[in-house]
N, CA, C and O atoms as a Tinker XYZ file with bonds, in Angstrom:
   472  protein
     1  N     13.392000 -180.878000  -18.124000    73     2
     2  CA    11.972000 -181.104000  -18.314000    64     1     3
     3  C     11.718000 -182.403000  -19.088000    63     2     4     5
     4  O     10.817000 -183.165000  -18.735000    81     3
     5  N     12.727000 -182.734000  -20.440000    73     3     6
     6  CA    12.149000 -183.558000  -21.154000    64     5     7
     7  C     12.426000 -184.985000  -19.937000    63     6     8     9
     8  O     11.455000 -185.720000  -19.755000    81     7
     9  N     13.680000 -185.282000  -19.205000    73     7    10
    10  CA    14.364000 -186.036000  -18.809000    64     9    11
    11  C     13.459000 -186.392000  -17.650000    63    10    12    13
    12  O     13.180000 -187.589000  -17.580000    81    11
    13  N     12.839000 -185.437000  -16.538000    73    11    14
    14  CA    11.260000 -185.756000  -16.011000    64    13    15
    15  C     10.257000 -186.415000  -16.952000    63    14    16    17
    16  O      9.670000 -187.252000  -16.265000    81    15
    17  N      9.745000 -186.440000  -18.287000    73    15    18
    18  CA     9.281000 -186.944000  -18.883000    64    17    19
    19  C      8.906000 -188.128000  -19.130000    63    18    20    21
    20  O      7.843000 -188.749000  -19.126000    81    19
    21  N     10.504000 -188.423000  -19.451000    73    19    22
    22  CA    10.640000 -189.522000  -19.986000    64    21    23
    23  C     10.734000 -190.776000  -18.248000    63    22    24    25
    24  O     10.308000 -191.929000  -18.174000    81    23
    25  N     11.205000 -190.222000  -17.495000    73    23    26
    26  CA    11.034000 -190.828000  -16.072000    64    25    27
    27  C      9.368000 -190.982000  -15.770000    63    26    28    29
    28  O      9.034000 -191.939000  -15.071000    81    27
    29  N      8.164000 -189.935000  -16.349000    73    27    30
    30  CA     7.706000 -190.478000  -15.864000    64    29    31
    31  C      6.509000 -191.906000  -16.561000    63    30    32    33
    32  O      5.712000 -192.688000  -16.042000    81    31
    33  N      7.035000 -191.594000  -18.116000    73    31    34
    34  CA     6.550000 -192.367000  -19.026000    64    33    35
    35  C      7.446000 -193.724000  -18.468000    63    34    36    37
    36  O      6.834000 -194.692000  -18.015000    81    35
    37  N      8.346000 -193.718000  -18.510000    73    35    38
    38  CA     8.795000 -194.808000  -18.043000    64    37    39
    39  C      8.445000 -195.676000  -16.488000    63    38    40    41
    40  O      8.199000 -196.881000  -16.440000    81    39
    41  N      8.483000 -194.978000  -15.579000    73    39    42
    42  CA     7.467000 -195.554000  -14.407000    64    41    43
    43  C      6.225000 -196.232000  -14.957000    63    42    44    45
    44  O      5.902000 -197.390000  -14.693000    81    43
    45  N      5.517000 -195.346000  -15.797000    73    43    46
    46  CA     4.211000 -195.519000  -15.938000    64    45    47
    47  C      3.723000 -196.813000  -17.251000    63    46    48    49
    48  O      2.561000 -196.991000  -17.616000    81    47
    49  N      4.818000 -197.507000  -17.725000    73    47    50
    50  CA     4.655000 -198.525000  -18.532000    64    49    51
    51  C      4.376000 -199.915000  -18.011000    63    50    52    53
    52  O      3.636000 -200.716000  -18.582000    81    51
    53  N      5.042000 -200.148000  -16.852000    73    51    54
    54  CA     4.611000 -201.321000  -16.285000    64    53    55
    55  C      3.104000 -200.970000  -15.845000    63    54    56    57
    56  O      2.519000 -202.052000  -15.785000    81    55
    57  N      2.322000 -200.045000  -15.550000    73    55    58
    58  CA     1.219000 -200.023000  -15.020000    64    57    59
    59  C     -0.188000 -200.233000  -16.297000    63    58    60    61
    60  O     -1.298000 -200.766000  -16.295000    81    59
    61  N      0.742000 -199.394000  -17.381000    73    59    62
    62  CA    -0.461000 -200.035000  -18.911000    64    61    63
    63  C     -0.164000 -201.250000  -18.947000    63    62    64    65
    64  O     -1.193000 -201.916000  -18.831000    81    63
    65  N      0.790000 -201.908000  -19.056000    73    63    66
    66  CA     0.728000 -203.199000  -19.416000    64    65    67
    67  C      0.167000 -204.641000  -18.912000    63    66    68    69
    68  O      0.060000 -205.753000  -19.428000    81    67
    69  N     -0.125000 -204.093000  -17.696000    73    67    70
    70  CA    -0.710000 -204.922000  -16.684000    64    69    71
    71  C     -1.793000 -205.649000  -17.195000    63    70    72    73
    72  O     -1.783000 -206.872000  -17.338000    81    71
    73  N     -2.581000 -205.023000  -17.429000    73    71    74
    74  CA    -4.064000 -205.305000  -18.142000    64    73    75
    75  C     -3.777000 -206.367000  -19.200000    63    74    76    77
    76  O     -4.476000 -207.372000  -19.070000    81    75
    77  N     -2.916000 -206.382000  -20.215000    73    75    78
    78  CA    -2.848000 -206.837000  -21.341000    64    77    79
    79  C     -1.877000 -208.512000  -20.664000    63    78    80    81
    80  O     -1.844000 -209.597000  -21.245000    81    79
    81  N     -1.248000 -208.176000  -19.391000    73    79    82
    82  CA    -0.766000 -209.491000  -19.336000    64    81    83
    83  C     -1.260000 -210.511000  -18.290000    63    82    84    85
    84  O     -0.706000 -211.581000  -18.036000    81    83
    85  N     -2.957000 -209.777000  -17.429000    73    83    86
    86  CA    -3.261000 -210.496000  -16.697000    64    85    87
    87  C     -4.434000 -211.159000  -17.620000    63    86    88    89
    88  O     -5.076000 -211.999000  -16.988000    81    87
    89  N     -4.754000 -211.022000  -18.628000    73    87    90
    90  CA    -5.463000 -211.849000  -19.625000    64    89    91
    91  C     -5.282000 -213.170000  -19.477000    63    90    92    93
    92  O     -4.169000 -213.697000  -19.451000    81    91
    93  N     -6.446000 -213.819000  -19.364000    73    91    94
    94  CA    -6.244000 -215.330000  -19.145000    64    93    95
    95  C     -6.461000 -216.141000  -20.451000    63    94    96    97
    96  O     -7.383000 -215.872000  -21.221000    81    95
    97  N     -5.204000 -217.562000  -20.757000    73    95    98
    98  CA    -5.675000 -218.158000  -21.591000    64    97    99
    99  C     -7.192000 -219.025000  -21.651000    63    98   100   101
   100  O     -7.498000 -219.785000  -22.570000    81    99
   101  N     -7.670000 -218.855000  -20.981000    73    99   102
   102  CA    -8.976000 -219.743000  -20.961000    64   101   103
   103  C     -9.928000 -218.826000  -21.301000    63   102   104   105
   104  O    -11.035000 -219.362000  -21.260000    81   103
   105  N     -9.993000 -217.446000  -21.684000    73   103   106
   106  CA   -10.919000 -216.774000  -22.452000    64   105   107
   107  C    -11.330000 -216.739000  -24.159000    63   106   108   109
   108  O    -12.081000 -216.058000  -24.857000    81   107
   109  N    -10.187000 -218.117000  -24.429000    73   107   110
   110  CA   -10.411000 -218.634000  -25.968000    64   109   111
   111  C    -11.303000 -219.696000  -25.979000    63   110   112   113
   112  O    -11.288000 -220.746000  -25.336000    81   111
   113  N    -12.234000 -219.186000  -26.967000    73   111   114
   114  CA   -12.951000 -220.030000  -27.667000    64   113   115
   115  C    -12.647000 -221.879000  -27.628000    63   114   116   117
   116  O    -11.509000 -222.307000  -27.821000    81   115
   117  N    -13.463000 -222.530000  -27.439000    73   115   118
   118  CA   -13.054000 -223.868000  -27.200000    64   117   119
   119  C    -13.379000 -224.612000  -28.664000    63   118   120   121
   120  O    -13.085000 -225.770000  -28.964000    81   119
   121  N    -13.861000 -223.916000  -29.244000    73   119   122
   122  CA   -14.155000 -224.717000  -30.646000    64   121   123
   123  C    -13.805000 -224.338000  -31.874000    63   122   124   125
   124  O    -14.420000 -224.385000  -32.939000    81   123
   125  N    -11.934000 -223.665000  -31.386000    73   123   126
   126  CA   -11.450000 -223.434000  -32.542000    64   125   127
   127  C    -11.226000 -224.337000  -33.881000    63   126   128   129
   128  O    -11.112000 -225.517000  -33.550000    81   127
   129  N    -11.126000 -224.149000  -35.298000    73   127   130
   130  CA   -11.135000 -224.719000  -35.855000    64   129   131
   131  C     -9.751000 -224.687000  -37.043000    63   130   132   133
   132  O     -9.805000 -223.519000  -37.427000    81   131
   133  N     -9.250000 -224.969000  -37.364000    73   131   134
   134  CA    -8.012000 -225.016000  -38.459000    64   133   135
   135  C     -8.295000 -224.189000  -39.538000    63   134   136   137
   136  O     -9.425000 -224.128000  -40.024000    81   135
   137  N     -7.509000 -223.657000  -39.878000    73   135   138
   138  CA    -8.257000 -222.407000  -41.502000    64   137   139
   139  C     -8.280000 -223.413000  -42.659000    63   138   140   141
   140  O     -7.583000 -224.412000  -42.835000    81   139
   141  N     -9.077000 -222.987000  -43.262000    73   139   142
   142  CA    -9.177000 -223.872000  -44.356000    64   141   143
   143  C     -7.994000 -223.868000  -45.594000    63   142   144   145
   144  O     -7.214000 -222.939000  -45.803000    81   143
   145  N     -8.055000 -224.976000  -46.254000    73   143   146
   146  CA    -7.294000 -224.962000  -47.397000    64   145   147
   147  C     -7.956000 -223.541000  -48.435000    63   146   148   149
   148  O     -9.152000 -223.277000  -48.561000    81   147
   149  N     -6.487000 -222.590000  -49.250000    73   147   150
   150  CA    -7.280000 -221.792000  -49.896000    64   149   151
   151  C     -7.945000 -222.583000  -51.455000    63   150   152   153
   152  O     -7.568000 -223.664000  -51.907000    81   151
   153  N     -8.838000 -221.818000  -51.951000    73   151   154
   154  CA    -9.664000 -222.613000  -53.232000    64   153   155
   155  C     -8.882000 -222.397000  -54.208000    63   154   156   157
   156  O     -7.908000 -221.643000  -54.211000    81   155
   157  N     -9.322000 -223.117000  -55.159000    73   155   158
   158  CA    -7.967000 -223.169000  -56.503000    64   157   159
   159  C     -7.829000 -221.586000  -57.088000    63   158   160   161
   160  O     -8.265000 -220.599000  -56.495000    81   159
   161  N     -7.137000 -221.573000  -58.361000    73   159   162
   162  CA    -7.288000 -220.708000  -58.968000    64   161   163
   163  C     -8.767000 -220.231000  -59.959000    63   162   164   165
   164  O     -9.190000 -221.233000  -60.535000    81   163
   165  N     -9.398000 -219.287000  -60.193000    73   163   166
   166  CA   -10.015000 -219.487000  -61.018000    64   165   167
   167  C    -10.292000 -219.749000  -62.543000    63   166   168   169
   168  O    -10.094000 -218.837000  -63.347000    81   167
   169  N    -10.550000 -220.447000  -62.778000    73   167   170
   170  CA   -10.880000 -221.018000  -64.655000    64   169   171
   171  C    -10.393000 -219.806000  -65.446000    63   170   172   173
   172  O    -11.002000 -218.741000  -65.347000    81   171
   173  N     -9.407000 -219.918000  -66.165000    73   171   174
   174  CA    -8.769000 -219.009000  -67.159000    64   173   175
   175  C     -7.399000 -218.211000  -66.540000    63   174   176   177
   176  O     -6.760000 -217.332000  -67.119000    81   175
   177  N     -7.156000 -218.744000  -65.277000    73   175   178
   178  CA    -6.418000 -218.225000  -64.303000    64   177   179
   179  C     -5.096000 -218.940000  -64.588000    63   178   180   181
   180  O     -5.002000 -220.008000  -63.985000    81   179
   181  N     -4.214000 -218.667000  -65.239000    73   179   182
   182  CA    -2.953000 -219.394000  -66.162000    64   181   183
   183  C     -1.801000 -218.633000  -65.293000    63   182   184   185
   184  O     -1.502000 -217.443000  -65.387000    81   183
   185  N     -1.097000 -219.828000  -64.227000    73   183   186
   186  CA     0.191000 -219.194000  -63.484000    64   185   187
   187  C      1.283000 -219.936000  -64.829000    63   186   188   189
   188  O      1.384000 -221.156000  -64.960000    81   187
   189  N      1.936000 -219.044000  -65.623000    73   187   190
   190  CA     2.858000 -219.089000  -66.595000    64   189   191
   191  C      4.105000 -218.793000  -65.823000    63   190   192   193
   192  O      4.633000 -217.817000  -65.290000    81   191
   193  N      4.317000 -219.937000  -65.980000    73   191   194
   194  CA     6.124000 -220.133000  -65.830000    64   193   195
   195  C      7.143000 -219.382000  -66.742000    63   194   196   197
   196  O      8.267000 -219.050000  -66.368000    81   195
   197  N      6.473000 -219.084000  -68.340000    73   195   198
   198  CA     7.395000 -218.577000  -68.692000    64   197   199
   199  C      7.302000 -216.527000  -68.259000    63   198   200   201
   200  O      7.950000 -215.543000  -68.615000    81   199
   201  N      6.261000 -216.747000  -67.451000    73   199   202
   202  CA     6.595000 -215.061000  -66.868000    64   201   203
   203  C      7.356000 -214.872000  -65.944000    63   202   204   205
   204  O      7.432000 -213.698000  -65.584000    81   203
   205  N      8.275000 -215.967000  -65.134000    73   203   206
   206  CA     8.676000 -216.282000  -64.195000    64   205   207
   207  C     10.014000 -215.507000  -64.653000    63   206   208   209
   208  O      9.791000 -215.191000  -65.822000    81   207
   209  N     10.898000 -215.191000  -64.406000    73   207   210
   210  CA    12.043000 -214.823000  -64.153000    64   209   211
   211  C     13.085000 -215.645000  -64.264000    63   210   212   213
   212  O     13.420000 -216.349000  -63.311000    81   211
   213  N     13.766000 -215.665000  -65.495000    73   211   214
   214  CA    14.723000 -216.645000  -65.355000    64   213   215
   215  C     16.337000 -216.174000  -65.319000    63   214   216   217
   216  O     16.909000 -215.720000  -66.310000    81   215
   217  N     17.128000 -216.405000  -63.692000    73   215   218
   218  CA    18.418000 -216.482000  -63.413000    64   217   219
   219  C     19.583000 -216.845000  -63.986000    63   218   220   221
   220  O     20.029000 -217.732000  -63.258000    81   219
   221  N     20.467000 -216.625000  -65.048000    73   219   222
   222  CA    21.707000 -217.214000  -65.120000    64   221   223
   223  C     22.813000 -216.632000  -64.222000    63   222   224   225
   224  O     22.737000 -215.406000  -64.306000    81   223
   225  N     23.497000 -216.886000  -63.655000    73   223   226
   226  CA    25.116000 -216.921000  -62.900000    64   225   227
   227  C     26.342000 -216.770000  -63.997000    63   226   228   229
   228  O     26.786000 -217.653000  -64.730000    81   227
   229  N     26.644000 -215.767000  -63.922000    73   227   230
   230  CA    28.188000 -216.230000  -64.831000    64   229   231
   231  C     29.608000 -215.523000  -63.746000    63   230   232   233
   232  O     29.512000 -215.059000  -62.609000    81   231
   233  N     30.186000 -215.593000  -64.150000    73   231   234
   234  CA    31.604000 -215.488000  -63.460000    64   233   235
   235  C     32.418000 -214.535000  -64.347000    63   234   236   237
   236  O     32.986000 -215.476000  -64.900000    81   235
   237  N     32.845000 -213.683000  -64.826000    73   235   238
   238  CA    33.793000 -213.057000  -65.894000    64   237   239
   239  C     35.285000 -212.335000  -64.848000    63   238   240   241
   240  O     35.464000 -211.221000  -64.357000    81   239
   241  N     36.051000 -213.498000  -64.858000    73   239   242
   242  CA    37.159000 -213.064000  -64.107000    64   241   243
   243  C     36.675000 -212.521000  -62.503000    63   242   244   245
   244  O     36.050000 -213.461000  -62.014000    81   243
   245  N     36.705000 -211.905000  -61.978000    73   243   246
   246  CA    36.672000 -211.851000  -60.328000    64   245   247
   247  C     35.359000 -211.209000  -60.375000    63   246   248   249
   248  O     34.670000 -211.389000  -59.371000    81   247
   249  N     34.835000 -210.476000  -61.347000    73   247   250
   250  CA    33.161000 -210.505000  -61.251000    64   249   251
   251  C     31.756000 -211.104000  -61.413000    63   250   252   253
   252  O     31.445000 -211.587000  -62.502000    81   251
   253  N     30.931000 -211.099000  -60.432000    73   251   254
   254  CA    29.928000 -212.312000  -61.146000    64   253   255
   255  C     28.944000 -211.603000  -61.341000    63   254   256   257
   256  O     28.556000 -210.704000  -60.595000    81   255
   257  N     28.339000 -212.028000  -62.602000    73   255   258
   258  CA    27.490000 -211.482000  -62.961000    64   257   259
   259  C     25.866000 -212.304000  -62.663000    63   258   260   261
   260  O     25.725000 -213.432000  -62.190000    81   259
   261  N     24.751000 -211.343000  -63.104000    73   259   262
   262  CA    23.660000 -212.016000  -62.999000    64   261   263
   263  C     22.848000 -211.799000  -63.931000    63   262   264   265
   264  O     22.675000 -210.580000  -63.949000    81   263
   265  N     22.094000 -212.404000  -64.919000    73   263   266
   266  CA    21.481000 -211.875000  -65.922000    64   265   267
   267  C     19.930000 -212.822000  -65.528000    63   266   268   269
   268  O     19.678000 -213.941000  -65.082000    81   267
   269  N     19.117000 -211.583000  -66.009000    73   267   270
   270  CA    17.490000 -211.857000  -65.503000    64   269   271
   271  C     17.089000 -211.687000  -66.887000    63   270   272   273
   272  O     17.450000 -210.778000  -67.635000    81   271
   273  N     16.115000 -212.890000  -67.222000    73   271   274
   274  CA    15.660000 -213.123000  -68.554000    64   273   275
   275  C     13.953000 -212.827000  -68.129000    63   274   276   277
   276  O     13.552000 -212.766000  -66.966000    81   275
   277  N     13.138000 -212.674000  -69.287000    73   275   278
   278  CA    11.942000 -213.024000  -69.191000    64   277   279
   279  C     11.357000 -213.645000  -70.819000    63   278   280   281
   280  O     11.525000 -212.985000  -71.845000    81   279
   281  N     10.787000 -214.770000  -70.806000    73   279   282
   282  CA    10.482000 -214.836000  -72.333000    64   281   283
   283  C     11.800000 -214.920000  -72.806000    63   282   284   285
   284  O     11.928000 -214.412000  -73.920000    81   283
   285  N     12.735000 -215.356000  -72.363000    73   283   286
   286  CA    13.994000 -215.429000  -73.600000    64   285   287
   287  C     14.631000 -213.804000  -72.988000    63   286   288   289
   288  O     15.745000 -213.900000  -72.474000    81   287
   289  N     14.177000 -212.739000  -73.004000    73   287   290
   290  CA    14.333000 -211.205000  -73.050000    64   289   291
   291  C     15.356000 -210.692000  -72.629000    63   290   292   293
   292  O     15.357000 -209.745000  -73.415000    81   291
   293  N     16.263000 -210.532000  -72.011000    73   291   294
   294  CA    17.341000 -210.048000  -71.339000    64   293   295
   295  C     17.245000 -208.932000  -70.985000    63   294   296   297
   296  O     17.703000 -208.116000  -71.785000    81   295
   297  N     16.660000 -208.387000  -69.733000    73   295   298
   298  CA    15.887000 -207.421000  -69.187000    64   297   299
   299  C     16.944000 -205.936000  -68.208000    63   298   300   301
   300  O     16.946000 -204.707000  -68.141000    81   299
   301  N     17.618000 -206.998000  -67.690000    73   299   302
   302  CA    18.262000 -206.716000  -66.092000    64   301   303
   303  C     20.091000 -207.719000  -66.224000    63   302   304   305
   304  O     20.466000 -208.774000  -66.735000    81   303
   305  N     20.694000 -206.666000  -65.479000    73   303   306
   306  CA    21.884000 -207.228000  -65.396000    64   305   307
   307  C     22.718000 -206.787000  -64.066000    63   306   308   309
   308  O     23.260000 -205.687000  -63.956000    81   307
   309  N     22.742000 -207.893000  -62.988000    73   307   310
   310  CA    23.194000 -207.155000  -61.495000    64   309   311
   311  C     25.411000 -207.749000  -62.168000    63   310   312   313
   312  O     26.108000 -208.513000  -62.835000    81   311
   313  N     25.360000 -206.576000  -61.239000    73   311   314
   314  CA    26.896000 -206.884000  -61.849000    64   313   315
   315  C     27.222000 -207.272000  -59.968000    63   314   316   317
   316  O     26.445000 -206.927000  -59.077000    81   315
   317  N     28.399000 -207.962000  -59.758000    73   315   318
   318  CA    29.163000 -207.806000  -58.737000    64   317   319
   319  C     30.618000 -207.847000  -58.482000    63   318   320   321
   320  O     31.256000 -208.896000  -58.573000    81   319
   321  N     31.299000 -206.384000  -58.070000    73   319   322
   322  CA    32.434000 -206.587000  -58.362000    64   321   323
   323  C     32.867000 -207.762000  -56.935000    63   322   324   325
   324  O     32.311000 -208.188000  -55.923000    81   323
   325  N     34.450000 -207.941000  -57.771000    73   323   326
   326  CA    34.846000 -208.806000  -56.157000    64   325   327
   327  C     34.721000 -207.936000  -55.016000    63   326   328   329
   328  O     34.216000 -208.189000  -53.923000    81   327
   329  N     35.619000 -206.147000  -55.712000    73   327   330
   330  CA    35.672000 -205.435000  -54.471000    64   329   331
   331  C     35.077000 -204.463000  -55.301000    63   330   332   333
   332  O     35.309000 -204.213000  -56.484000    81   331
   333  N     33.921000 -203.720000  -54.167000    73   331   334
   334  CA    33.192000 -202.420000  -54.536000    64   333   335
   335  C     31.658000 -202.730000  -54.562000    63   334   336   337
   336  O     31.430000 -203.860000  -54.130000    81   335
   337  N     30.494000 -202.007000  -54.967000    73   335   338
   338  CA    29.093000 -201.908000  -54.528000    64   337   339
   339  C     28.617000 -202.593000  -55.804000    63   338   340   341
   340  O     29.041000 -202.173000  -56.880000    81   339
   341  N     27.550000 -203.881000  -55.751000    73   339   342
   342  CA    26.907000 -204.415000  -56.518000    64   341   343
   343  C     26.374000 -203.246000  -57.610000    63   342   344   345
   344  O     26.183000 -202.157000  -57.067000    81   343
   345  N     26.140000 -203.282000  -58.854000    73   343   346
   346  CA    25.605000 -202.153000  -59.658000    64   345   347
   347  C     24.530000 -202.805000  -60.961000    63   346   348   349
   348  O     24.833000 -203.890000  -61.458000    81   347
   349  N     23.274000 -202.049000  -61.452000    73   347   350
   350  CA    22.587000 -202.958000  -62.363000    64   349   351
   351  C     22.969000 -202.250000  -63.611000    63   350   352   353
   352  O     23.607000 -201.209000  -63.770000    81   351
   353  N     22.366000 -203.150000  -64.544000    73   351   354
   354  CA    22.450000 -202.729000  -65.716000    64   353   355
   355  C     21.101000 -203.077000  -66.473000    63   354   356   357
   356  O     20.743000 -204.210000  -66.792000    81   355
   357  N     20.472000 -201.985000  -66.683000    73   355   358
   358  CA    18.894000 -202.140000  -66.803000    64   357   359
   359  C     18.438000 -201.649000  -67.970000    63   358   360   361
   360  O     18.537000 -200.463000  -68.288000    81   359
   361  N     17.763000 -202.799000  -68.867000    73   359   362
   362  CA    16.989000 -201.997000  -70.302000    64   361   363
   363  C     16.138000 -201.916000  -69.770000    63   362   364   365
   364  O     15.505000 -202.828000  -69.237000    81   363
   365  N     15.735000 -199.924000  -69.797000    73   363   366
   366  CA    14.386000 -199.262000  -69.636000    64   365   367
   367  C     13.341000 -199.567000  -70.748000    63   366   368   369
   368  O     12.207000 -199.999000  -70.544000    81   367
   369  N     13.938000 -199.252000  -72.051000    73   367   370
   370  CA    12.827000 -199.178000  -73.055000    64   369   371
   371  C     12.628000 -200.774000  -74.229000    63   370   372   373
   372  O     12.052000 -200.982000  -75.297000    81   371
   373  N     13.245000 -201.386000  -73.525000    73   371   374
   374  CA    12.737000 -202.550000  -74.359000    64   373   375
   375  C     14.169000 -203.217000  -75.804000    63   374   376   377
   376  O     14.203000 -204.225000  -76.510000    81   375
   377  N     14.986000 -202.181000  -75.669000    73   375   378
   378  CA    15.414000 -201.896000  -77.253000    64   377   379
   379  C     16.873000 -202.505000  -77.346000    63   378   380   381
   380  O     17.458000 -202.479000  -78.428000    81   379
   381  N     17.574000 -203.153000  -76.013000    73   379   382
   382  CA    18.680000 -203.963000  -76.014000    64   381   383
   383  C     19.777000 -202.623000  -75.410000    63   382   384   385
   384  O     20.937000 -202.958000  -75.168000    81   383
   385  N     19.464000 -201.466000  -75.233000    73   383   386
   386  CA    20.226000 -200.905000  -74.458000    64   385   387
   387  C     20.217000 -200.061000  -72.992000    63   386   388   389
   388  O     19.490000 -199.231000  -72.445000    81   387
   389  N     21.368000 -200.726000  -72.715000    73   387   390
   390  CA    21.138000 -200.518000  -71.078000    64   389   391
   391  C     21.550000 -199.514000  -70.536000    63   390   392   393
   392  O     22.277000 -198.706000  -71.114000    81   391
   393  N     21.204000 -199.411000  -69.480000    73   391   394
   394  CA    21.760000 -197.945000  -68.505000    64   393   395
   395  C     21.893000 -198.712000  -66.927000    63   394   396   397
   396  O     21.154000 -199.541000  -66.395000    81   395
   397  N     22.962000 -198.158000  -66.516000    73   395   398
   398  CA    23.757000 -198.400000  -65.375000    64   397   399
   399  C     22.657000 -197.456000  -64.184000    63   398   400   401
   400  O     22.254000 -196.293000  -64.198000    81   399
   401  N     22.489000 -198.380000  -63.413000    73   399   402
   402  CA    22.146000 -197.591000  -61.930000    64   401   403
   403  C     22.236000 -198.229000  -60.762000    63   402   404   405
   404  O     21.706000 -199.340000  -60.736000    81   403
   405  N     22.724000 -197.869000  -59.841000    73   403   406
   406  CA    23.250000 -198.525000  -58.501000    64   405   407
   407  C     22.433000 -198.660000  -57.718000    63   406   408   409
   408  O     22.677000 -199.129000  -56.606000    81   407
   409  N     21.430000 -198.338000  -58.042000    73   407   410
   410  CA    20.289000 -199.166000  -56.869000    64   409   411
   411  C     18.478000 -198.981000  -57.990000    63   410   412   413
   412  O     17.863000 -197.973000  -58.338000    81   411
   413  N     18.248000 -200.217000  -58.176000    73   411   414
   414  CA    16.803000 -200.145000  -59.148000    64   413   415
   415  C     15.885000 -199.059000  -58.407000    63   414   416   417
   416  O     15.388000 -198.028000  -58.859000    81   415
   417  N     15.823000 -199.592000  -57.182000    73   415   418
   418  CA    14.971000 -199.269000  -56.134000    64   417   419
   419  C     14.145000 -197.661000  -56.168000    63   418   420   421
   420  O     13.010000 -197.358000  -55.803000    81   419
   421  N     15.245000 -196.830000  -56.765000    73   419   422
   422  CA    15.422000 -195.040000  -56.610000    64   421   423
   423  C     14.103000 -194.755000  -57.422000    63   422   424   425
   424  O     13.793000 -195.427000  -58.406000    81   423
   425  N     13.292000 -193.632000  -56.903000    73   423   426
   426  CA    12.396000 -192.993000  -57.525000    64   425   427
   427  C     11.382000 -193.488000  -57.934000    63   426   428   429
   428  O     11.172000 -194.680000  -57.709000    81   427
   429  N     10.621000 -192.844000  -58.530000    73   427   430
   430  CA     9.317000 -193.349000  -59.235000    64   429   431
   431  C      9.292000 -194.458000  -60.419000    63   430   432   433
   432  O      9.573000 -194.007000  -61.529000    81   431
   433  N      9.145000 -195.148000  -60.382000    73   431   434
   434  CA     9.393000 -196.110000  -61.505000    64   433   435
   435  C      7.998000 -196.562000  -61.997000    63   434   436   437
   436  O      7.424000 -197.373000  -61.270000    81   435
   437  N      7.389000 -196.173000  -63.082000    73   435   438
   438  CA     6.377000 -196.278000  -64.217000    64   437   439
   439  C      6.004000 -197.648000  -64.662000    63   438   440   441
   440  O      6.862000 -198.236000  -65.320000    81   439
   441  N      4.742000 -198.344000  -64.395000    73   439   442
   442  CA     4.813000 -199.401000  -64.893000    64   441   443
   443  C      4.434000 -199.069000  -66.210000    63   442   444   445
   444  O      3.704000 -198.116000  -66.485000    81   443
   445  N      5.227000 -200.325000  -67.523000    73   443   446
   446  CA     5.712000 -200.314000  -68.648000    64   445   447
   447  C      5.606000 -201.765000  -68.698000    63   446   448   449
   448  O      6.471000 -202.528000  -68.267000    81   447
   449  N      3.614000 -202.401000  -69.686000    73   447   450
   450  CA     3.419000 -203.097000  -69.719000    64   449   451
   451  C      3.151000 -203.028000  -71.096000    63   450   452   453
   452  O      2.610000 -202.065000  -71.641000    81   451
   453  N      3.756000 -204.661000  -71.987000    73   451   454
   454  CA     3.340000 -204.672000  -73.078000    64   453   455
   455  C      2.199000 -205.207000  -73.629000    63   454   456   457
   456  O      1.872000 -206.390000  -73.535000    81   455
   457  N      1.187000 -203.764000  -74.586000    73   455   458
   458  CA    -0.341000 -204.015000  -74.477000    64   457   459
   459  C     -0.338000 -204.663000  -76.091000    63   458   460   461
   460  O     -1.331000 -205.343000  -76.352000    81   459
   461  N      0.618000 -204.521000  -77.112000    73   459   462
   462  CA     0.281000 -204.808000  -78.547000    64   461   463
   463  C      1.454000 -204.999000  -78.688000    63   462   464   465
   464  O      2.183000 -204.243000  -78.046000    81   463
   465  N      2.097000 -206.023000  -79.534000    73   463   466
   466  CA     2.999000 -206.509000  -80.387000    64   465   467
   467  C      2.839000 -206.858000  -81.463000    63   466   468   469
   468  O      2.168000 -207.836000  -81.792000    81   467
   469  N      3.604000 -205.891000  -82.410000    73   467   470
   470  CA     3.485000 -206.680000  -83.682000    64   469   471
   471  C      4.483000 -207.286000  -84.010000    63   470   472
   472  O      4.485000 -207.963000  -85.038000    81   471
């Protein structure tokens, strides 16, 4: 039954598509125009470089490491062995200690923005 199905969805695709490819280019507009440049940022609108993410590379014997700064901060640490699965090393709470997890990506992850510093 399914294998009739699919035979007859399949016959029947060249016949939808027809429509969509006897479309003629000459049904475009003749007075297209170029998109515009987008407008600046707005006034008080500060793209800070130092929020940017900053990369070092190191090498420690056959592993290379990667350390992600922010502000100076030392946030994130991708490890890579020569042989075996890339792994991070991630301060959750701010406090210089890290916890190992093999993929950031996993679960719900809480944004954890800083509102007051003293």
């Amino acid at each position: 039954m399914r294998r009739a199905l699919y035979l007859v969805l399949l016959l029947a695709l060249p016949l939808l598509t027809q429509p969509v490819l006897a479309q003629e280019k000459s049904k475009l507009p003749s007075d297209l125009q170029p998109v515009p440049e987008p407008p600046p940022p707005p006034p008080g609108f500060d793209l800070n470089p130092a929020l940017e993410p900053q990369v070092t590379i190191t090498t420690r014997g056959e592993d290379k490491a990667e350390e992600f700064r922010v502000g100076g901060k030392l946030y994130m640490i991708k490890v890579t062995p020569k042989h075996g699965v890339p792994y991070y090393l991630v301060d959750d709470k701010g406090n210089g200690g890290f916890t190992r997890m093999d993929n950031p990506d996993i679960g719900l992850r809480v944004p954890q923005w800083v509102l007051f510093q003293f």
